[in-house]
FIDRENFI-853498 format. One line per 4 residues: their letters; for each residue y, z, x of N, C-alpha, C, CB. Coordinates in pm, whole numbers, plus 32768, in hexadecimal, padded with zeros to 4 digits. Glycine has a CB too. Layout:
<nodes>
a	Y Z X Y Z X Y Z X Y Z X | ...
</nodes>
This chain:
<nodes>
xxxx	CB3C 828E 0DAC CB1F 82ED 0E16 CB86 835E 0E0F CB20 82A8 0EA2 | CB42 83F0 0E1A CBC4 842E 0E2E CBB1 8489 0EB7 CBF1 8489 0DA4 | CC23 8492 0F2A CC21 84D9 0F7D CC74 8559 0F5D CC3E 8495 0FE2 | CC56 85AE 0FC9 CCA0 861E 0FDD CC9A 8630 106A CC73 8691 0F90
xxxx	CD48 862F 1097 CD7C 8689 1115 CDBF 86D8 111B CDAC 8662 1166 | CDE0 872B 1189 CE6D 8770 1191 CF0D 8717 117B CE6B 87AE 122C | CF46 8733 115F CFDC 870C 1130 CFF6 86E8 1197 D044 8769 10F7 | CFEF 8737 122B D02E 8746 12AA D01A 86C6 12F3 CFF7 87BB 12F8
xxxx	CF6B 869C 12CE CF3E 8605 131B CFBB 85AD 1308 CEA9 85AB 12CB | CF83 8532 1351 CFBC 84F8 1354 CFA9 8467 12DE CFBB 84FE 13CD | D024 843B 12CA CFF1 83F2 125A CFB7 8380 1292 D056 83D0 11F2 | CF6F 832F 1225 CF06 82D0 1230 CF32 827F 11CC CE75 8300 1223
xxxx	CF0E 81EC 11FD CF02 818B 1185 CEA7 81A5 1118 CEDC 810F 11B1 | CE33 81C3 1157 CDB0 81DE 10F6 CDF7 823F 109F CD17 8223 1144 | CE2E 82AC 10A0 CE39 832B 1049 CE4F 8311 0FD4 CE97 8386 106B | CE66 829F 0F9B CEAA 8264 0EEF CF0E 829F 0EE6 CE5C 8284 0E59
xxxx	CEDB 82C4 0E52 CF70 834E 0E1E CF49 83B0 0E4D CF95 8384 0D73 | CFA5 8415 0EAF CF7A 8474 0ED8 CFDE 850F 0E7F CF82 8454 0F7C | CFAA 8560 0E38 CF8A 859F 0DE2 CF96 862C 0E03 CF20 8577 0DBF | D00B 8692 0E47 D027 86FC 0E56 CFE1 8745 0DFA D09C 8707 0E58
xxxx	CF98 87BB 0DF6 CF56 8823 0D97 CF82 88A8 0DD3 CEAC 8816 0D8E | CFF9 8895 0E43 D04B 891E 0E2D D09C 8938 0DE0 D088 8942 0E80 | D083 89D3 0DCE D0F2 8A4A 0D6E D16F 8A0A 0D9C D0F1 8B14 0D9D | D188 8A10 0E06 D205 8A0E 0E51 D1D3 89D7 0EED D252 8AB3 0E51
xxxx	D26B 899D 0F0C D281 8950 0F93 D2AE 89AF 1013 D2F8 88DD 0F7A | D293 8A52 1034 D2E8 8A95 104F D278 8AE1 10D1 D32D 8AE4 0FC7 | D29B 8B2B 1133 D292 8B66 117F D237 8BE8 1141 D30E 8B6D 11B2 | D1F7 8C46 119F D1B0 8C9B 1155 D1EF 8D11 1117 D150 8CC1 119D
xxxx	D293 8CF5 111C D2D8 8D8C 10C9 D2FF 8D57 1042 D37A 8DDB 111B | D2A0 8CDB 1029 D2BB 8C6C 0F9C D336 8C5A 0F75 D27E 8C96 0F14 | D3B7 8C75 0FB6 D446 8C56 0FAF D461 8BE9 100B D49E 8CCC 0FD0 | D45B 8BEF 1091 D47B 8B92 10F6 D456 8B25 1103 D468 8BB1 1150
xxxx	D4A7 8AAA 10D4 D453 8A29 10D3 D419 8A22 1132 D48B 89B6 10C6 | D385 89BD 1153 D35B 8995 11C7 D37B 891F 11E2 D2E8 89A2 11D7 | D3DC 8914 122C D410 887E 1252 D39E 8830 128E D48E 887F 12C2 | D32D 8844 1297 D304 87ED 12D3 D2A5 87C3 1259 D2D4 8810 135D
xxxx	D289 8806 11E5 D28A 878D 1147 D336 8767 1132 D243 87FB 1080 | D327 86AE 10E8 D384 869D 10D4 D351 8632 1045 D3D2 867A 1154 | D3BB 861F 102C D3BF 85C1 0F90 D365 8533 0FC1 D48E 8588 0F51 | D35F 851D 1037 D33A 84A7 1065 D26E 84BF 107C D3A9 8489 1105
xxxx	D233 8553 1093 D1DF 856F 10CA D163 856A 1034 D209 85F2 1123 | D18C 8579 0F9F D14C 852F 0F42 D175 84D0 0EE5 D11D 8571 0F0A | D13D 84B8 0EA4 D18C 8443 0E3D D189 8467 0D8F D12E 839D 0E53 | D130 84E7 0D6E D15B 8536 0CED D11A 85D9 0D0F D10B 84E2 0C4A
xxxx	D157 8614 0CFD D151 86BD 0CF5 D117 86E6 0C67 D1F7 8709 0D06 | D08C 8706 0C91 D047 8766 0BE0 D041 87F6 0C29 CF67 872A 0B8A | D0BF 881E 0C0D D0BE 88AB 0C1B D05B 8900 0BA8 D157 88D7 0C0F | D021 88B4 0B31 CFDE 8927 0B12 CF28 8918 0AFD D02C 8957 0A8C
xxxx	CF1F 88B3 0B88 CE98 88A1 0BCB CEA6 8908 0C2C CE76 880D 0C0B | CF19 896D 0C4A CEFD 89CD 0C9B CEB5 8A76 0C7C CF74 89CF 0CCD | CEAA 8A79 0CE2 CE58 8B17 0CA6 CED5 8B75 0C3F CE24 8B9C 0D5C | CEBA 8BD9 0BE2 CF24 8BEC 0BB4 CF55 8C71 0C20 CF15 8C00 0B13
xxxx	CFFB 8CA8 0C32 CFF9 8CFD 0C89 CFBB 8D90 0C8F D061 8CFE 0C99 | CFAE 8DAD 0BED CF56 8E2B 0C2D CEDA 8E04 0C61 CF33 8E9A 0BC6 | CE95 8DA9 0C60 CE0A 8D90 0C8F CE3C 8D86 0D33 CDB5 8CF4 0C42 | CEB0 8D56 0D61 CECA 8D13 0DD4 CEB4 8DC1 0DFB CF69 8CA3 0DF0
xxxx	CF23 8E26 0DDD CF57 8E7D 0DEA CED0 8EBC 0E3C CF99 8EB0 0D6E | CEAB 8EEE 0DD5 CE13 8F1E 0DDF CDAB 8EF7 0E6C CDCB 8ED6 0D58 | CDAA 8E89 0E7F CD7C 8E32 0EDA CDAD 8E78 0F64 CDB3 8D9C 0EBC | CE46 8E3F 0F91 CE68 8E33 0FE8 CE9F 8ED7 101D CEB6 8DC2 0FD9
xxxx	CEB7 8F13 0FAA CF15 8FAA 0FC3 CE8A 9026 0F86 CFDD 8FB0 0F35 | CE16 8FFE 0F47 CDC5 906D 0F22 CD4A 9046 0F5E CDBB 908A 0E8A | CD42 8FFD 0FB4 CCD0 8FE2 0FE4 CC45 8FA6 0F60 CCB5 9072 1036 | CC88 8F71 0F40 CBF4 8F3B 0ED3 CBB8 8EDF 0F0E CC0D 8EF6 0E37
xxxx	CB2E 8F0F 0EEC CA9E 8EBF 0F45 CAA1 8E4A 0EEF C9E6 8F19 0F42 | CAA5 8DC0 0F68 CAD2 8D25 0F66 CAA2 8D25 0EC2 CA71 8CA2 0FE9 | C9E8 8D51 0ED5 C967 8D41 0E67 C9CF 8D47 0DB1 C8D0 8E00 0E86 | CA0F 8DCD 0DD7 CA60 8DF9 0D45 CAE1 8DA1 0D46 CA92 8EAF 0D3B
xxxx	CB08 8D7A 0DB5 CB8A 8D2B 0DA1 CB2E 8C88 0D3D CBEA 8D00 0E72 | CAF2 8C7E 0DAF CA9F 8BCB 0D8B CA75 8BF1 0CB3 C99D 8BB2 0E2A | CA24 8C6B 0C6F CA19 8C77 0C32 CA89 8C64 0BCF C9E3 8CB6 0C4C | CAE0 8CBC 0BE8 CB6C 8CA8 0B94 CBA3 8C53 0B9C CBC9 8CEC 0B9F
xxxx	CBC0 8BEA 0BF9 CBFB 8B7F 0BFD CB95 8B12 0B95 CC11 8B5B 0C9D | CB42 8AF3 0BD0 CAE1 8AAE 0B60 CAEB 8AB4 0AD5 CA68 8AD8 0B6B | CB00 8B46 0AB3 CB11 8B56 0A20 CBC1 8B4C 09E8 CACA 8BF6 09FB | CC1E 8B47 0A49 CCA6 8B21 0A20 CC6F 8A59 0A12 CD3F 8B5F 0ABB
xxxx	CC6F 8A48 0A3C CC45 89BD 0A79 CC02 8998 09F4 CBD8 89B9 0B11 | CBBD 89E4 09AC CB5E 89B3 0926 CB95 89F1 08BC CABB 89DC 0926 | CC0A 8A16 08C7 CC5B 8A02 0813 CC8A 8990 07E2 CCE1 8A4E 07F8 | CC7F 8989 075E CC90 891D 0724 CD0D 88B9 075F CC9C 8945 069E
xxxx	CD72 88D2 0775 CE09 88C4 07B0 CDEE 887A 0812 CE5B 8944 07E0 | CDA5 88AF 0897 CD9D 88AF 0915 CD3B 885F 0931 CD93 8921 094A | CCCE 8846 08FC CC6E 882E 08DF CC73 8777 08EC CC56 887C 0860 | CCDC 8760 084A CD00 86CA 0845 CD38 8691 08CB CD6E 86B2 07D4
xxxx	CD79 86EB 0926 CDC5 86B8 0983 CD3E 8677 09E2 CE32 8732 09C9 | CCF9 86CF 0A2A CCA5 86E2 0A54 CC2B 864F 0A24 CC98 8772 0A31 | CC1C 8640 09D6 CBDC 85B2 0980 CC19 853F 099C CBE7 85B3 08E1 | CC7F 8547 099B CCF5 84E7 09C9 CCE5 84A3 0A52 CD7C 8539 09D1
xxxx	CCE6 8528 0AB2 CCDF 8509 0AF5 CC6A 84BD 0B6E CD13 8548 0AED | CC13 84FB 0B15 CB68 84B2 0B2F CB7D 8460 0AE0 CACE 8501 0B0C | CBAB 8415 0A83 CB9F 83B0 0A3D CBF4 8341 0AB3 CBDC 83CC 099C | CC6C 8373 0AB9 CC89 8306 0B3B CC58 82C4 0BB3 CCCE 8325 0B6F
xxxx	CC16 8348 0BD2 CBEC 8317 0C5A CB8C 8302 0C62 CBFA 8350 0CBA | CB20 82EE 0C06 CAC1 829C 0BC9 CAE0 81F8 0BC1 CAB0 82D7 0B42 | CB62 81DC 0BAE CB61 8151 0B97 CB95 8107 0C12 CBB2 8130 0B1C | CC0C 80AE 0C2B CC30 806D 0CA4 CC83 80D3 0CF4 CC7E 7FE7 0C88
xxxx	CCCB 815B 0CAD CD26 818D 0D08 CCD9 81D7 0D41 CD9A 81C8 0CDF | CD29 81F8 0DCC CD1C 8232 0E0D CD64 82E0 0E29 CD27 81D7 0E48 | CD31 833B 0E1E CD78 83BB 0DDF CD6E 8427 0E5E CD1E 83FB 0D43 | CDCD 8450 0EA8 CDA3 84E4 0F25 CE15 8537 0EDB CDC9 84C9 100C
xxxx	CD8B 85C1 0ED7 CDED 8609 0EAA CE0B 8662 0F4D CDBA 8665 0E13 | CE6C 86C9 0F17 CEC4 86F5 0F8A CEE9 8779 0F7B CF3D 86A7 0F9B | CEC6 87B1 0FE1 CEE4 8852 0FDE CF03 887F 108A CE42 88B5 0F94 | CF62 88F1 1094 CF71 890B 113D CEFA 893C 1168 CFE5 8977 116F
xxxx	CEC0 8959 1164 CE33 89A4 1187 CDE6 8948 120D CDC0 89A1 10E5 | CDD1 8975 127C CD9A 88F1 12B5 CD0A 88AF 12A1 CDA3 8901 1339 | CCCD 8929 128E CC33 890F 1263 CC03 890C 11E3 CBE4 8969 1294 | CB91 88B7 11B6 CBA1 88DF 113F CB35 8938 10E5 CBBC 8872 110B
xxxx	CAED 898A 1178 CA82 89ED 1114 CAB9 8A5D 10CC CA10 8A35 1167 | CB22 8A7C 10F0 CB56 8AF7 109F CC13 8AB5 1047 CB6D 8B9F 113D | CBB7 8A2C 1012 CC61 8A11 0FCF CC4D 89C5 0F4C CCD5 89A2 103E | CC9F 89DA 0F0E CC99 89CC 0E5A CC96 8932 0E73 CD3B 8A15 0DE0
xxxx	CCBF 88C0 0EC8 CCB6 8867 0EA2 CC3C 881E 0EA6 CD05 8841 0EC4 | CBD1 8848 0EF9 CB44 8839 0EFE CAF6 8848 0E96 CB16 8881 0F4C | CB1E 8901 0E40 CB14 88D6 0DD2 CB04 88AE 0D6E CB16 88CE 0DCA | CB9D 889B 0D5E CBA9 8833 0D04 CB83 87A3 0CFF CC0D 8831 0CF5
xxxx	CB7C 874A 0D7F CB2F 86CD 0D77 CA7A 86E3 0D43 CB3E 8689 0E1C | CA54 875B 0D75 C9C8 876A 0D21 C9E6 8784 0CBB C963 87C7 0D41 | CA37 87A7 0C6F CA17 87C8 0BE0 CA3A 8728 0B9A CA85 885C 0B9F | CA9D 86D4 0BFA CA9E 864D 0BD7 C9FF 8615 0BA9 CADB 85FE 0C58
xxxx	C9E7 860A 0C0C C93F 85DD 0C38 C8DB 861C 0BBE C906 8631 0CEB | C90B 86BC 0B9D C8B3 86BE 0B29 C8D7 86B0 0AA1 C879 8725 0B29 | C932 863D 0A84 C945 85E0 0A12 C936 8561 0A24 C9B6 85E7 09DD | C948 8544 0AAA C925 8486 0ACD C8D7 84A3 0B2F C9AE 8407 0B09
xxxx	C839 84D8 0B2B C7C7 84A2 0BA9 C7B9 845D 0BF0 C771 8484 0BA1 | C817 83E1 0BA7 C7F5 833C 0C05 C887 8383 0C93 C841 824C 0B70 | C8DD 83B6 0C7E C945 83A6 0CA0 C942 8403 0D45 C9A2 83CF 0C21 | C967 838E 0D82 C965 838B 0E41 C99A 840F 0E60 C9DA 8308 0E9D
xxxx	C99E 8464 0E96 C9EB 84C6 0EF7 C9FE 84A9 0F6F C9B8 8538 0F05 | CA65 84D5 0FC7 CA82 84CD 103A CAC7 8561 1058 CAD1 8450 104E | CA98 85B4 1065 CAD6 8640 1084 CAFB 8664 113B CA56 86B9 1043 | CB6E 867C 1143 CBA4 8681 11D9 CBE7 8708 11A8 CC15 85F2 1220
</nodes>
């Protein structure tokens, strides 16, 4: 099974390995830690399951429509590199583990980790979602 929540929730037994897919742990001037992620709040960081920053850039500071963000992300997401990770990770949570990935975002219609658990799903079909 693989879920996806915000980082911020609260943790859960259910969550398995829970799986940071932020750039960074930081406040929105991307310098200032956000203390309220801590080393304790996942259990491995794939910083480069994150959007890359000019895509972020673009996004958050040029106004790019979600549609062109969701497009470009998809296609970072499907290079060869990124790609294996991504397989991996539908390959896991396909089997007994249990996998949430994690991003600050609270919702998840407009957030890369949503996603990315569908693009899970479109290498393992059989494989459960739970999107929060």
């Amino acid at each position: 099974m693989l879920k996806t929540k915000s980082i911020l929730a609260p943790k859960e037994n259910s969550d398995g390995l829970r799986i940071s897919i932020m750039s960074r742990h930081t406040l929105n001037d991307g310098t200032t830690p956000d203390s309220r992620i801590t080393r304790l709040s996942y259990n491995l960081w794939e910083r480069i399951l994150a959007p890359p920053e000019d895509l972020l850039g673009d996004y958050y500071k040029r106004s790019l429509p979600w549609k062109k963000f969701e497009k470009r992300y998809l296609e970072y997401l499907r290079q060869p590199d990124i790609q294996i990770k991504v397989q991996n990770i539908a390959e896991t949570g396909l089997g007994n583990s249990l996998i949430t990935l994690l991003c600050v975002e609270d919702s998840p219609e407009k957030c890369h980790r949503r996603l990315l658990a569908e693009e899970c799903k479109r290498y393992q079909p059989e494989l459960v979602l739970d999107i929060k």
